[in-house]
C-alpha positions as CSV (number, residue, x, y, z in Angstrom):
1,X,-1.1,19.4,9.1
2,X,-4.3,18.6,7.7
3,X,-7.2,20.9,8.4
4,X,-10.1,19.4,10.3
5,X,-12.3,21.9,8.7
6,X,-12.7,24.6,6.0
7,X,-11.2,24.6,2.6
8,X,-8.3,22.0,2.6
9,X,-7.3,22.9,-0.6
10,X,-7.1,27.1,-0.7
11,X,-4.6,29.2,-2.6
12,X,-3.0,29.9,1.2
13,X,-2.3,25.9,1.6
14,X,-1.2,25.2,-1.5
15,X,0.3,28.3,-3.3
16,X,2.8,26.3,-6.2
17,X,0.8,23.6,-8.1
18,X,1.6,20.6,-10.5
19,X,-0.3,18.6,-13.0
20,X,1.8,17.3,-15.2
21,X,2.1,14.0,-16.3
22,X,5.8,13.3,-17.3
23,X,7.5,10.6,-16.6
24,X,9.4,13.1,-14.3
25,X,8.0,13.0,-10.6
26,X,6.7,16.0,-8.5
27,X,9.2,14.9,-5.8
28,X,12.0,12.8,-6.0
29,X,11.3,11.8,-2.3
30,X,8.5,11.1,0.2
31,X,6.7,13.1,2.5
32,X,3.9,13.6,4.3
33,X,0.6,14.9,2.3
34,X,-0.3,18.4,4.0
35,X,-3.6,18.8,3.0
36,X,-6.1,17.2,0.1
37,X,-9.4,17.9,-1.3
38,X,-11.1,20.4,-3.7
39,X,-9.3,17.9,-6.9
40,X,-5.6,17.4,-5.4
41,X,-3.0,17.5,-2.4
42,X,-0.4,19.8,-0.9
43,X,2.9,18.2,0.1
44,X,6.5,19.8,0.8
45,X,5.3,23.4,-0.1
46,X,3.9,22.6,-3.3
47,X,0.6,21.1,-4.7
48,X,-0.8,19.0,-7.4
49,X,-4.5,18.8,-9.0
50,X,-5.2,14.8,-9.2
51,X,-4.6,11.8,-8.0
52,X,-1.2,10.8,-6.8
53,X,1.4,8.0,-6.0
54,X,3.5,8.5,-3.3
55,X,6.4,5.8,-3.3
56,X,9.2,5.7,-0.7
57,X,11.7,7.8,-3.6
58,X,9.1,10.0,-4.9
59,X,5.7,11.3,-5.7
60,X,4.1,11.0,-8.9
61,X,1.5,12.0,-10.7
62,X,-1.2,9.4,-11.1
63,X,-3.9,9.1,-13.7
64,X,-6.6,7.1,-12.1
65,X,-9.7,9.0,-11.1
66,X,-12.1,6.0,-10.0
67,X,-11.0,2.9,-7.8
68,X,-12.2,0.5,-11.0
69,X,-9.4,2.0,-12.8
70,X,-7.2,0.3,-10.1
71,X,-5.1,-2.5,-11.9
72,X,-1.7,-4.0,-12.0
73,X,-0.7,-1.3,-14.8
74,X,-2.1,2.2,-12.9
75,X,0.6,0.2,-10.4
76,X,3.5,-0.2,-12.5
77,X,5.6,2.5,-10.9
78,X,4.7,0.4,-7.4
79,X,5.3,-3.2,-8.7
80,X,9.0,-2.1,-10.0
81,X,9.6,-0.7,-6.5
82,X,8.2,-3.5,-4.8
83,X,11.8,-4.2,-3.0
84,X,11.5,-1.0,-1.3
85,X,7.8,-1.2,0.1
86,X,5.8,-3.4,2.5
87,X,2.5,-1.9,2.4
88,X,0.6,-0.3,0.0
89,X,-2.3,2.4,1.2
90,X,-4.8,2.6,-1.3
91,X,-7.0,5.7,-1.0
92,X,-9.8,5.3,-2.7
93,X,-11.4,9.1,-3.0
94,X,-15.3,9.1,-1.0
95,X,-16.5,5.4,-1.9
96,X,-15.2,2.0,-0.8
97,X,-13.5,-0.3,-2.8
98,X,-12.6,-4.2,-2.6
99,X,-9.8,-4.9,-4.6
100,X,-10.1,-8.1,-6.7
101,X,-8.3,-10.9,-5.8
102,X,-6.0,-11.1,-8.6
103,X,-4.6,-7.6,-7.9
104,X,-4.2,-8.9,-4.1
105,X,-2.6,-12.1,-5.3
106,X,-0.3,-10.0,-7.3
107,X,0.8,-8.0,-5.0
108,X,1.5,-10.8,-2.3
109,X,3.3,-12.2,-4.5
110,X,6.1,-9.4,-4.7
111,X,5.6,-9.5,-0.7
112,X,3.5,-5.8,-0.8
113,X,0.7,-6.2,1.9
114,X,-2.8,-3.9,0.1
115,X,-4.9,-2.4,2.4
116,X,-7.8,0.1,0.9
117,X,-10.0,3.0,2.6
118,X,-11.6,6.1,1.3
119,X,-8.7,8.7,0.9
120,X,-8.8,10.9,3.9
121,X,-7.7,7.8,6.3
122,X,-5.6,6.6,3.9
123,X,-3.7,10.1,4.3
124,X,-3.7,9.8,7.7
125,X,-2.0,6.5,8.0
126,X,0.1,7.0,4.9
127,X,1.7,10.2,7.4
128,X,1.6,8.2,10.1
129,X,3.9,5.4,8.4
130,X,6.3,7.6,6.9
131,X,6.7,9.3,10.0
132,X,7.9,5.8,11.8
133,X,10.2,5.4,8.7
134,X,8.0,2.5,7.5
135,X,8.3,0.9,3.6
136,X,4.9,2.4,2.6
137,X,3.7,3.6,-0.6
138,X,-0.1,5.3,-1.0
139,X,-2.1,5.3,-4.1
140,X,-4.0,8.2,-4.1
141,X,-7.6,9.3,-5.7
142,X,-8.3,12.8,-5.3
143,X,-11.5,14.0,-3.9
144,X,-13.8,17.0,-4.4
């Protein structure tokens, strides 16, 4: 569960964490993010400092930091598993972000529907999804 209040990213939520970038992921499955803030996220008793891409066979590690570094490459990893998702979540840390056209067109064209909002609501309905067994993927930005 994600707290309403307090530190959402203490040592007691998120004892284990990751930051590597391999091309290994975190989590060679979904599920549901647990908490986020202070830098990263908590998910399946572990945690990871940074921004993250949550497909329907695995988390990853992701290395944007800013919604302009949002671009057909930073979603590589989602365009090759574009078979196995419907929607993508975009979670674009505390601002808001309209993705150009081109990236929308792109991703239509591989039948991914894009919808963006700041990170915390993109959590929320990235855990809803999942939980209804939906073919969702998020694209995370970590936020302070």
């Amino acid at each position: 569960m994600i707290p309403k209040s307090g530190n959402r990213f203490s040592d007691e939520i998120m004892p284990r964490q990751t930051t590597s970038s391999s091309d290994a992921p975190h989590l060679p499955r979904s599920a549901p993010i647990e908490a986020y803030g202070n830098g990263g996220f908590a998910f399946a008793e572990m945690s990871h400092r940074g921004s993250l891409l949550c497909l329907p066979d695995a988390i990853w590690a992701w290395p944007v930091t800013t919604a302009s570094d949002i671009d057909e490459a930073s979603l590589a990893r989602v365009f090759a598993a574009a078979n196995a998702i419907d929607t993508l979540i975009i979670g674009t840390g505390t601002d808001l972000w309209v993705p150009r056209r081109g990236l929308r067109e792109a991703l239509r064209a591989v039948d991914i529907v894009l919808d963006s909002m700041q990170t915390g609501p993109a959590i929320r309905t990235y855990n809803i999804m999942i939980g209804e067994r939906r073919r969702v993927a998020a694209a995370l930005i970590a936020v302070p």
